[in-house]
Backbone as CSV, one residue per row, in Angstrom:
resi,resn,N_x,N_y,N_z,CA_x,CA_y,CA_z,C_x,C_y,C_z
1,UNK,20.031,207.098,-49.701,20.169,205.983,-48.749,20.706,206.524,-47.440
2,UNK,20.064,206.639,-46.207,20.270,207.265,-45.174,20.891,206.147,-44.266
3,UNK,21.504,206.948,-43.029,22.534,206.111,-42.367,21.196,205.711,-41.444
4,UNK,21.049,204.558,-40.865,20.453,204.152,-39.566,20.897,204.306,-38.600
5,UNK,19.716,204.894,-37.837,19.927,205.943,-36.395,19.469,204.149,-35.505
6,UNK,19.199,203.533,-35.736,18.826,202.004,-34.547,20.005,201.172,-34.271
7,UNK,19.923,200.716,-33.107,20.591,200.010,-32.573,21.393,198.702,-33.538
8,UNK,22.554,198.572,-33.282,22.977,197.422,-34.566,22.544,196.300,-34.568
9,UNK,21.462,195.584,-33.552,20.497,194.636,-33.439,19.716,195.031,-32.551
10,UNK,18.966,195.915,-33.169,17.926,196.415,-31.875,16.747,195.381,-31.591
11,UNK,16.518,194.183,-32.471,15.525,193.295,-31.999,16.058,192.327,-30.992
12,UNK,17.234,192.215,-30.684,17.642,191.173,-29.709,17.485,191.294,-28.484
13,UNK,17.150,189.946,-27.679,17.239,190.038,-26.249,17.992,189.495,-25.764
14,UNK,18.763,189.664,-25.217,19.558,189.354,-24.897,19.353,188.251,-23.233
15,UNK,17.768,188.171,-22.885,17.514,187.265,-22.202,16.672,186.207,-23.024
16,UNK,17.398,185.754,-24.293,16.459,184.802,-24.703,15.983,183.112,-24.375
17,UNK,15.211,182.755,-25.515,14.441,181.841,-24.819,15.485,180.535,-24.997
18,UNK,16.178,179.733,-24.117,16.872,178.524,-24.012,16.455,177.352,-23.525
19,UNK,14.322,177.110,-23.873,13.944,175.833,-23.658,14.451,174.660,-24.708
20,UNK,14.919,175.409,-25.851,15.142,174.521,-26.950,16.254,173.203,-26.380
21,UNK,16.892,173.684,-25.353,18.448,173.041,-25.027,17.992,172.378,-23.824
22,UNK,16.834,172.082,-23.513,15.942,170.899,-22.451,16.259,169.783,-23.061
23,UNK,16.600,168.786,-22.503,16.967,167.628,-22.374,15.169,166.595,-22.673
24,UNK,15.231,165.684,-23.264,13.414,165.192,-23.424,13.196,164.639,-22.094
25,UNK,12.146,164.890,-21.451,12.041,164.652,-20.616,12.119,165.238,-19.114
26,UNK,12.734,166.384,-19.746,12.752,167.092,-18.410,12.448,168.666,-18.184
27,UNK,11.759,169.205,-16.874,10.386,170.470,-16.978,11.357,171.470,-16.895
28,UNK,10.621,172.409,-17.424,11.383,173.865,-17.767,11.845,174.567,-16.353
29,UNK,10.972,173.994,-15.432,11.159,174.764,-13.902,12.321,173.659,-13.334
30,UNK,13.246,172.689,-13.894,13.761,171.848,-12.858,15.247,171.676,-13.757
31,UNK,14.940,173.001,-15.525,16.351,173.134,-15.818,17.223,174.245,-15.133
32,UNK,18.849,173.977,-15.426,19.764,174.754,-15.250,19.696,175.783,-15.360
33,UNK,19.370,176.084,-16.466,19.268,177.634,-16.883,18.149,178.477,-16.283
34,UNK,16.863,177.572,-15.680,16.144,178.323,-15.456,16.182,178.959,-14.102
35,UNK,16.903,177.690,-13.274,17.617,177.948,-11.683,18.414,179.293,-11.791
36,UNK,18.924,179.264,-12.882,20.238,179.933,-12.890,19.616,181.252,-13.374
37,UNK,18.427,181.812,-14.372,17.894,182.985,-14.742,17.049,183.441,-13.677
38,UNK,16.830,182.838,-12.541,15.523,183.360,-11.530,16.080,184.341,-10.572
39,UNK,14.986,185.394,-10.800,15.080,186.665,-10.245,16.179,187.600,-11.112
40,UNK,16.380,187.662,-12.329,17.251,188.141,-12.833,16.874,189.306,-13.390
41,UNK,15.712,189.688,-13.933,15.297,190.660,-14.117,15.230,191.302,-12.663
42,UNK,15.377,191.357,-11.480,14.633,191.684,-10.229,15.823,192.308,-10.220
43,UNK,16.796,191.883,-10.003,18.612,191.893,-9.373,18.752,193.159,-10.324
44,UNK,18.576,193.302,-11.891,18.759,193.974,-12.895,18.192,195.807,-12.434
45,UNK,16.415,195.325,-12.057,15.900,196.566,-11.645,16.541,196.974,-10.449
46,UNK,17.024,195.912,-9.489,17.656,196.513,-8.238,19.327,197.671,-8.236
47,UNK,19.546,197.092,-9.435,20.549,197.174,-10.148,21.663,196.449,-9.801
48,UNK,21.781,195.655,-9.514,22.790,194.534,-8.724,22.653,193.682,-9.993
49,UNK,23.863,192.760,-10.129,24.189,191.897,-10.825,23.513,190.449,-10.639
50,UNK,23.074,189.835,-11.972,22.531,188.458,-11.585,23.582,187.705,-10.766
51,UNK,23.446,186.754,-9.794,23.953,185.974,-8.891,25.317,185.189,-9.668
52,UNK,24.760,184.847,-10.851,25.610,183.783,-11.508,26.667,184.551,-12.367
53,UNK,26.563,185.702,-12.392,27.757,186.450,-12.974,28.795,186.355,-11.886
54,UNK,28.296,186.418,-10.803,29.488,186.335,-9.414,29.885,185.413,-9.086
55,UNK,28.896,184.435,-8.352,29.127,183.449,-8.115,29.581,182.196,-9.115
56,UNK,29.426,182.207,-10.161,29.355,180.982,-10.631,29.999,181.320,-12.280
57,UNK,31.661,181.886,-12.686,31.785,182.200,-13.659,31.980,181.069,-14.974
58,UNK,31.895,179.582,-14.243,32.195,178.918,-15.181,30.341,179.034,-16.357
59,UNK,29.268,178.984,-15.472,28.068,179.040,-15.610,27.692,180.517,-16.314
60,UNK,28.311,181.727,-15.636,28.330,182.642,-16.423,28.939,182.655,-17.669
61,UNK,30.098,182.282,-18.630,30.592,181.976,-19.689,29.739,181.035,-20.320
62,UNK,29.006,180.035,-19.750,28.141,179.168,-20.935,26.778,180.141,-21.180
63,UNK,26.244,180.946,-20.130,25.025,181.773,-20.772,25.704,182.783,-21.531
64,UNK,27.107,183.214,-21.813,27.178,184.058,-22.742,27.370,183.704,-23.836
65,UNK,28.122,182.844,-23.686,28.152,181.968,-25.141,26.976,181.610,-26.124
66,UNK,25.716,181.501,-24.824,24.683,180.471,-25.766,23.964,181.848,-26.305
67,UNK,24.195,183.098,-25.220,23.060,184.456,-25.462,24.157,184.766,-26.905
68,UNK,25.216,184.743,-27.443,25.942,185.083,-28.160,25.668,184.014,-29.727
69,UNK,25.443,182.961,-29.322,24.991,182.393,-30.164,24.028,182.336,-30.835
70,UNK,22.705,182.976,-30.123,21.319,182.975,-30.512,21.584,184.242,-31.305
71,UNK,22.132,185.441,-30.874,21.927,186.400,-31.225,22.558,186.763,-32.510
72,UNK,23.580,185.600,-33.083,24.021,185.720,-34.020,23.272,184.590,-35.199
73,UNK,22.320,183.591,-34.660,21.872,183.017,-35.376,20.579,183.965,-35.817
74,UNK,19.581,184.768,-34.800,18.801,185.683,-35.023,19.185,186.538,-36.419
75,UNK,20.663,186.920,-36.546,20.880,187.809,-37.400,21.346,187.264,-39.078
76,UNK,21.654,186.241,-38.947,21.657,185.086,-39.601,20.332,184.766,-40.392
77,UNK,19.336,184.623,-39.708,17.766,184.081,-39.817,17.252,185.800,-40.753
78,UNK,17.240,186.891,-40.189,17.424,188.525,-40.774,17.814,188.556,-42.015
79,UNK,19.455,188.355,-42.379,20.400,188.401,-43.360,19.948,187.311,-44.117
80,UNK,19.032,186.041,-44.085,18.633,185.232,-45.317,16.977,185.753,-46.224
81,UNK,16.498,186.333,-45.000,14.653,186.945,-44.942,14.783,188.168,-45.704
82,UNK,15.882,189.188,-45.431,15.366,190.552,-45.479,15.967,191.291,-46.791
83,UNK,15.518,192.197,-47.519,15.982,192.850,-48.986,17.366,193.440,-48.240
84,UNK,17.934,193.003,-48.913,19.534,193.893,-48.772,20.091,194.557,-50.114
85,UNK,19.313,194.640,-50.914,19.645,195.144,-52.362,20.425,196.598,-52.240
86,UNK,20.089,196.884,-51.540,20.694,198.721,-51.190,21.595,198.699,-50.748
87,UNK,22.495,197.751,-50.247,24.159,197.208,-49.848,24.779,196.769,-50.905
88,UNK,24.147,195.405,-51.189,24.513,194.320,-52.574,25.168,195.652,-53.155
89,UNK,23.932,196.510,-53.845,24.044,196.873,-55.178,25.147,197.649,-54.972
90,UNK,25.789,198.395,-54.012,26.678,199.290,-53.940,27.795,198.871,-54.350
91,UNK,28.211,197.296,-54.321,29.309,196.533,-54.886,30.895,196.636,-53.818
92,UNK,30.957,197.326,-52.664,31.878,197.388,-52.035,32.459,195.858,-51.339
93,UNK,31.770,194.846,-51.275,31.346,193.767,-50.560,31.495,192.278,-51.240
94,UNK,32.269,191.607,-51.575,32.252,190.538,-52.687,32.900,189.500,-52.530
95,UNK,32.965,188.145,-53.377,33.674,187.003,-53.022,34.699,187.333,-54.679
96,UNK,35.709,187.559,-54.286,36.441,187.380,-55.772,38.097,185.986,-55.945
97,UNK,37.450,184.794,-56.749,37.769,183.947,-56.961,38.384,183.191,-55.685
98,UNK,39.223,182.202,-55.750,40.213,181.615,-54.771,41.638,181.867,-54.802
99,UNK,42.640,181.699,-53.728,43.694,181.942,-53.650,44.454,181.048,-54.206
100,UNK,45.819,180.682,-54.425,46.779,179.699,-54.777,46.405,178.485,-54.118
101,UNK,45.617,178.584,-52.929,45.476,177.556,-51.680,44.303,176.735,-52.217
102,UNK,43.249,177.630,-52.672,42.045,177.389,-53.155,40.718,177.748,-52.068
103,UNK,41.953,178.765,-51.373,40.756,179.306,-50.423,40.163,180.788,-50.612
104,UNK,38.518,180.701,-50.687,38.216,182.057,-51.298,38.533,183.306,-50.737
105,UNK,38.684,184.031,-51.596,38.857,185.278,-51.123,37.961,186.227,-51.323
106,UNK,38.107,187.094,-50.071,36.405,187.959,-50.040,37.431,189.831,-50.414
107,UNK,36.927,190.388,-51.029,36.960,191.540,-51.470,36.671,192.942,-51.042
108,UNK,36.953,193.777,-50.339,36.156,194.847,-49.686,36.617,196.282,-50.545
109,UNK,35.909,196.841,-51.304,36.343,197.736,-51.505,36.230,199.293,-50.547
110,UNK,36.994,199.713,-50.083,36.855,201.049,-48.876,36.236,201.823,-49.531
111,UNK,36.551,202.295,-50.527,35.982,203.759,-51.605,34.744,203.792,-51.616
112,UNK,34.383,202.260,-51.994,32.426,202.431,-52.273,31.542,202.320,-50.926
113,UNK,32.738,201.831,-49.669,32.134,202.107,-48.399,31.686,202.828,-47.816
114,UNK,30.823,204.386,-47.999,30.272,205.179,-47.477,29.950,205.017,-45.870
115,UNK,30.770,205.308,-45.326,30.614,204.954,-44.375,29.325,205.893,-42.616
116,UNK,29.004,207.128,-43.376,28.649,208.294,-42.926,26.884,208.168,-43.479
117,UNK,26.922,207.338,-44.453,25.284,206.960,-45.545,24.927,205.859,-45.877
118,UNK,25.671,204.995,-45.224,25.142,204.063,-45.847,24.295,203.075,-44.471
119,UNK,23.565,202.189,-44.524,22.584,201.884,-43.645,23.513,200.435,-42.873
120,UNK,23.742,200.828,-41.453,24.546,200.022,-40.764,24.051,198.885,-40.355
121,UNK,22.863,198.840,-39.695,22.303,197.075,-39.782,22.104,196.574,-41.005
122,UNK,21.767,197.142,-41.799,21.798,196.540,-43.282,23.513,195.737,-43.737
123,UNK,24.732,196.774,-43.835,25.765,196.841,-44.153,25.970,195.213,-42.998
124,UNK,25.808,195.106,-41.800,26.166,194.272,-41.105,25.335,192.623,-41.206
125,UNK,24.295,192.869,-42.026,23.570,191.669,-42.141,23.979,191.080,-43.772
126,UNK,24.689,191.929,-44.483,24.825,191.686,-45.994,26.527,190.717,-45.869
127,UNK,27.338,191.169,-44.892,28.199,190.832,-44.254,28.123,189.353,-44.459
128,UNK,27.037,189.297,-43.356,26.951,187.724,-42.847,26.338,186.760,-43.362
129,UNK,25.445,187.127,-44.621,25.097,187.007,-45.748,25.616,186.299,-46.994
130,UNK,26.972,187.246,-46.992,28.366,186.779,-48.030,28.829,185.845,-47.625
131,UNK,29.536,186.145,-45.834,30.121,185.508,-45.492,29.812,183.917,-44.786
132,UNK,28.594,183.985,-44.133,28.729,182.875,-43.490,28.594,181.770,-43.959
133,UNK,28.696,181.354,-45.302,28.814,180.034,-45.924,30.441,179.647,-46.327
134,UNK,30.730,180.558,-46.143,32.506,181.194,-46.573,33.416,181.019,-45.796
135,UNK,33.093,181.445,-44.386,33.907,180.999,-43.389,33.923,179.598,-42.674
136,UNK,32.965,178.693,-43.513,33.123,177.705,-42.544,34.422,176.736,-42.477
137,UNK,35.153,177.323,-43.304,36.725,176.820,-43.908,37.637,178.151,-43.810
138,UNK,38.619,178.015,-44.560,39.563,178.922,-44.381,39.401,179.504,-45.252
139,UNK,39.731,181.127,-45.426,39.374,182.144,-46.087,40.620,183.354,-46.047
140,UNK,40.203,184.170,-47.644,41.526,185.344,-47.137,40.505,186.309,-47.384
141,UNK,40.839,188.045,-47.100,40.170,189.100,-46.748,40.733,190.113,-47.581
142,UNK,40.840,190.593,-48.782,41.754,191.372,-49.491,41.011,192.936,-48.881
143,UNK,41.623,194.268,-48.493,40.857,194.930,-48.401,41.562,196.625,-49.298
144,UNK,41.223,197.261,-49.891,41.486,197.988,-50.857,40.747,199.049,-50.365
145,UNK,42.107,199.951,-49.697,42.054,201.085,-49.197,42.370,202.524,-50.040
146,UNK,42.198,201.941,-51.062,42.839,202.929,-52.518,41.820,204.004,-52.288
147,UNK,42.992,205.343,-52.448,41.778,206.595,-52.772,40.289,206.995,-52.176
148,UNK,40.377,206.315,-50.597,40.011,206.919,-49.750,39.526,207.942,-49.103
149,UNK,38.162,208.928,-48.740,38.422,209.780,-47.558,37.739,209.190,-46.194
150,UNK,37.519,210.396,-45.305,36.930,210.273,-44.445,35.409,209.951,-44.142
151,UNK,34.735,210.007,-44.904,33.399,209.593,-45.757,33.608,207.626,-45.324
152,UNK,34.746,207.115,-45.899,34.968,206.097,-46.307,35.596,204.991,-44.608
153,UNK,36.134,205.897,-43.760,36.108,205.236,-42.277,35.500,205.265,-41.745
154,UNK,35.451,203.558,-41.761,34.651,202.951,-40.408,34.775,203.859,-38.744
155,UNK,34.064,203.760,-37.771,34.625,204.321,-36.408,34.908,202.700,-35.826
156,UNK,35.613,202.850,-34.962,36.311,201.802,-34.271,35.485,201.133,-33.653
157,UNK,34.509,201.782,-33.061,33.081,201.863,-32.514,32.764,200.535,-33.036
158,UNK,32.218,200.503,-34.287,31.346,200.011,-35.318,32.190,198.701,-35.573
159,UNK,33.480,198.623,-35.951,34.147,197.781,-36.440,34.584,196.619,-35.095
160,UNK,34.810,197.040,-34.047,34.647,196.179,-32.575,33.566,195.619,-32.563
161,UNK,32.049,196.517,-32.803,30.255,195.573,-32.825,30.434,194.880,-33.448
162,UNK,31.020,195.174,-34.601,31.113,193.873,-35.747,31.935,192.561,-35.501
163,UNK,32.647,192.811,-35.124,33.876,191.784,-34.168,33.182,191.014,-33.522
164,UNK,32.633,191.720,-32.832,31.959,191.228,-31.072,31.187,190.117,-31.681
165,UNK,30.254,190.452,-32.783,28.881,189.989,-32.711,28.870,188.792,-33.888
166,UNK,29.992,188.470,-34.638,30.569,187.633,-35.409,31.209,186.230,-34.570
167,UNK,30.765,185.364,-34.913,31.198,183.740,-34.847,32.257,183.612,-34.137
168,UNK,32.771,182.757,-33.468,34.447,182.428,-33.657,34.966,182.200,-34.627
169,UNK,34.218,181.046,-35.409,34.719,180.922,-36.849,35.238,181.586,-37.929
170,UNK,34.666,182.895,-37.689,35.097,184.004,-38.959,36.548,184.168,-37.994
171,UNK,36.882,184.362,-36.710,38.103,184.558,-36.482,39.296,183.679,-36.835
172,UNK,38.605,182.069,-36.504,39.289,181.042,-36.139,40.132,180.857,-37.847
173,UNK,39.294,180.685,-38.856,39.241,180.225,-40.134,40.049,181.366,-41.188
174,UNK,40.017,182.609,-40.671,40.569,183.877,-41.572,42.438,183.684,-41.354
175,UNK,42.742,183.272,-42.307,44.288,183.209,-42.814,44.605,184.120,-43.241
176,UNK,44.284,184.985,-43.714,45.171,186.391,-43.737,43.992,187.526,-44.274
177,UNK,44.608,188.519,-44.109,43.674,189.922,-44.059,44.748,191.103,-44.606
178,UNK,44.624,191.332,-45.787,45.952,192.506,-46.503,45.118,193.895,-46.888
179,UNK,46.112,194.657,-46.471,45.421,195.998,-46.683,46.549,196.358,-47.584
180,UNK,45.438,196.199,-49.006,45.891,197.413,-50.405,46.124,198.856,-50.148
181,UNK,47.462,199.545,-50.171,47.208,200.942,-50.602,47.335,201.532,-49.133
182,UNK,47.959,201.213,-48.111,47.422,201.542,-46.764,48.192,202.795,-46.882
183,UNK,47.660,203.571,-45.506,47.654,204.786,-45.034,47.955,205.047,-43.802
184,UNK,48.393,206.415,-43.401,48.336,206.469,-41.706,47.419,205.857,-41.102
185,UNK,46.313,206.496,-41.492,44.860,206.058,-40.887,44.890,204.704,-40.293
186,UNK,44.721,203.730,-41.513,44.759,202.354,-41.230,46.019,201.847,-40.687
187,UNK,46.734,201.795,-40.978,48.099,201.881,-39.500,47.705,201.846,-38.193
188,UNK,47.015,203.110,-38.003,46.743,203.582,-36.562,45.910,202.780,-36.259
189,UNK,44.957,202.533,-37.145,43.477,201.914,-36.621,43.993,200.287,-36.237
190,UNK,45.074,199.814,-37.257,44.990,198.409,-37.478,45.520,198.029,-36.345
191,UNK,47.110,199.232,-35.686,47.538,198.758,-34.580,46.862,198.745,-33.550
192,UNK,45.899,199.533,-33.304,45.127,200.184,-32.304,44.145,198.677,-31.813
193,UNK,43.647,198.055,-33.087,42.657,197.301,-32.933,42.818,195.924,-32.962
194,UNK,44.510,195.628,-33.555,44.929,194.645,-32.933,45.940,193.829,-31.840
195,UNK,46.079,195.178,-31.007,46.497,195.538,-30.207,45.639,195.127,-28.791
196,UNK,44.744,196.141,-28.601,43.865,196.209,-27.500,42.722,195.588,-27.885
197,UNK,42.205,194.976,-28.834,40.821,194.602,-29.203,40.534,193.527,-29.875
198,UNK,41.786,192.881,-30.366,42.065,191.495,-30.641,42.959,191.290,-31.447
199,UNK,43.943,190.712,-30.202,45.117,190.563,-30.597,45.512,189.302,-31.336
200,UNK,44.520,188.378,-31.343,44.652,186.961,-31.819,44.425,187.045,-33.189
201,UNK,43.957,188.009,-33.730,44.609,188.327,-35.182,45.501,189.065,-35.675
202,UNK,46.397,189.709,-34.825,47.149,190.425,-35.155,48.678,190.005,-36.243
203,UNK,48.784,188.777,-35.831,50.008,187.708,-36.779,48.837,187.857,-38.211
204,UNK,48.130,187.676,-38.313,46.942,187.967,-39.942,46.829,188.605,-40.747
205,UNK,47.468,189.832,-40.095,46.992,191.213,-40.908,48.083,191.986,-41.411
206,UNK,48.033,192.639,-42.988,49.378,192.385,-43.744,48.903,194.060,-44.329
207,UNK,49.972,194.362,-44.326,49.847,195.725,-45.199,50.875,195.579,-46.436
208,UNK,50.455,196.046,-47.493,51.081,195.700,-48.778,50.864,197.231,-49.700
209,UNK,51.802,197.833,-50.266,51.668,198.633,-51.323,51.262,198.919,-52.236
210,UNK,50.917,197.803,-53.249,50.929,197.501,-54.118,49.527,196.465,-54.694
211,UNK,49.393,196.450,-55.656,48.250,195.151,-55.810,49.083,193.986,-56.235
212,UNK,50.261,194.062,-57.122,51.061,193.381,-57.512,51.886,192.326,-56.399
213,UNK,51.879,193.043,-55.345,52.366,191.871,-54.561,51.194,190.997,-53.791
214,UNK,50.071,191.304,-54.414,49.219,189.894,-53.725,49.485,189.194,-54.595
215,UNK,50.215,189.137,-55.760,50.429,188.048,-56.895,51.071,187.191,-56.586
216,UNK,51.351,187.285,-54.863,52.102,185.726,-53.962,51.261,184.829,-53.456
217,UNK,50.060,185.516,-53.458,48.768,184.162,-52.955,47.878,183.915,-54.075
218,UNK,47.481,184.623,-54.839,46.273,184.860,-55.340,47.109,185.257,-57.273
219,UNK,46.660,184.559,-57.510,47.203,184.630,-59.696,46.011,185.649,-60.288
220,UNK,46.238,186.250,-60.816,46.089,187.546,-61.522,44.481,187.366,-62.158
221,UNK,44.676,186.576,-63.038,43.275,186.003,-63.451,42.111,186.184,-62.370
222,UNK,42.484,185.794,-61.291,41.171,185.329,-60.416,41.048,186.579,-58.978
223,UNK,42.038,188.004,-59.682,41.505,189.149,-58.851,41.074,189.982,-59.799
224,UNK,40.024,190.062,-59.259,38.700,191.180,-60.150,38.495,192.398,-59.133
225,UNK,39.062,193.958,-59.152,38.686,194.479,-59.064,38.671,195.911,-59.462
226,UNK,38.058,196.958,-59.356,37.843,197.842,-60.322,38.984,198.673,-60.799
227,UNK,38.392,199.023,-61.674,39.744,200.250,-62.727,40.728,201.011,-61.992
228,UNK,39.958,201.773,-61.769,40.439,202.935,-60.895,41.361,202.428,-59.828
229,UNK,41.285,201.398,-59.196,42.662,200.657,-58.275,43.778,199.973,-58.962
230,UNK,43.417,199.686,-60.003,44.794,199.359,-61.243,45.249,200.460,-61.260
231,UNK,44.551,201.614,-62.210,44.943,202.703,-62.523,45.840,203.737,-61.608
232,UNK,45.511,203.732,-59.838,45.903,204.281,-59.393,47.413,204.008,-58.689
233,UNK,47.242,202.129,-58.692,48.233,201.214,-58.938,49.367,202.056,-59.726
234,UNK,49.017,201.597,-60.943,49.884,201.918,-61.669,50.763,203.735,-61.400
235,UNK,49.900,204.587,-61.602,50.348,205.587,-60.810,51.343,205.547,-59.710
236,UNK,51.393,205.337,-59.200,51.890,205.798,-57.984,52.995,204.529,-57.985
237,UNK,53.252,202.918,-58.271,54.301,202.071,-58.348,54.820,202.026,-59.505
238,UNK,53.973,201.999,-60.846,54.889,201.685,-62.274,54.311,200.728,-62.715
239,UNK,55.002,200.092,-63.385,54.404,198.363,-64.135,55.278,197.513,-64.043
240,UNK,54.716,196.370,-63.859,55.464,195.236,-63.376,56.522,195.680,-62.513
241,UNK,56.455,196.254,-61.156,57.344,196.454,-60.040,57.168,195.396,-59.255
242,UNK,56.395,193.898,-59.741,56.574,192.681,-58.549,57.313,191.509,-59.040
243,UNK,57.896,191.233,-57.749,59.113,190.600,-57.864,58.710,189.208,-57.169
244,UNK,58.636,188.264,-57.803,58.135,186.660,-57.042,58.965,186.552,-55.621
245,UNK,57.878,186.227,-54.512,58.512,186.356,-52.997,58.636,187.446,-52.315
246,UNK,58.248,188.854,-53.008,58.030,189.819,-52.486,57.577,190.505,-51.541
247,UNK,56.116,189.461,-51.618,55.193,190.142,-50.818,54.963,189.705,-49.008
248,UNK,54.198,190.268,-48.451,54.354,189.319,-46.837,53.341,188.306,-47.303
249,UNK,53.844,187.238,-46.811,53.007,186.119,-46.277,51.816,185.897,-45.200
């Protein structure tokens, strides 16, 4: 399974088509948007900026929004059409049960994340796939950084596209995000990225030792995940080292 050398939505245009949002009754030459897109390719080859990026930023923020919207429904429309079996099957990627709250929790395992081989528009459409029926409520993010290498990190690169090109909703709706097992690495990365790259999740994101102390949101029964993160669990903390109230919130 080879890594993909293409663009992380290389079919998008990012000048797409916005007759759909015509009002009945009224001509494509006498909408907003179309006033507002003319000569834009021209300005582009000139290399000068379309008019309405300058002049007019309240107008510039609604065409990004809507170009942001299409382009995530495009990928959306992809992620329901296209075989993703070669992600699925890898199993890194999952919904495992609900929390105390009764809000689901999604599963990531790092280890089976190949991150160097495994196919990145694929990996990013299987994503949205899982997720976007998931986030339309509140959700938690368990992520299991156990036994790790470098094989297994994301580049910052990649994990910002993914950011970027994701909903508000997955931001708005995500109640917490815990990293199992953390490391320098993820430290660095986590401050790094919620720091300068979005900081509006940064109150979200929980680093924890242990698997035992997610046993403050989430009851034992309804976390499923593999051996080898018990096992290594156990290693390295002991048994039964959790203490009710332990863990961060």
């Amino acid at each position: 399974m080879g890594r993909s050398t293409s663009p992380l939505y290389p079919d998008l245009d990012d000048s797409a088509d916005v007759a759909w949002q015509l009002q009945p009754g009224e001509s494509v030459g006498a909408h907003a948007f179309t006033r507002m897109e003319e000569d834009v390719d021209k300005q582009r080859l000139l290399g000068g900026q379309p008019a309405y990026t300058t002049a007019d930023p309240d107008t510039a923020s609604l065409t990004s929004d809507l170009q942001h919207k299409q382009r995530y429904e495009r990928l959306l429309r992809r992620a329901k059409s296209e075989d993703l079996s070669e992600v699925s099957g890898i199993g890194c990627l999952y919904q495992c049960g609900t929390d105390k709250l009764g809000r689901p929790v999604i599963v990531f395992i790092g280890k089976w994340f190949k991150f160097t081989e495994i196919n990145l528009d694929k990996a990013l459409l299987y994503l949205i796939y899982l997720l976007d029926p998931l986030v339309r409520g509140d959700y938690v993010i368990l992520y299991f950084h156990t036994i790790t290498d470098t094989i297994n990190h994301p580049s910052l690169a990649w994990i910002r596209q993914v950011y970027d090109v994701l909903e508000y909703k997955y931001k708005k709706n995500l109640k917490a995000f815990y990293i199992v097992h953390p490391t320098l690495w993820t430290k660095i990365m986590t401050w790094w990225f919620t720091t300068f790259m979005a900081p509006q999740i940064k109150h979200k994101v929980h680093s924890v030792p242990g698997v035992e102390y997610l046993y403050d949101i989430i009851d034992p029964d309804q976390l499923e995940i593999p051996a080898y993160i018990t096992e290594h669990d156990m290693t390295i903390n002991g048994i039964r080292y959790y203490k009710p109230g332990s863990a961060a919130s």
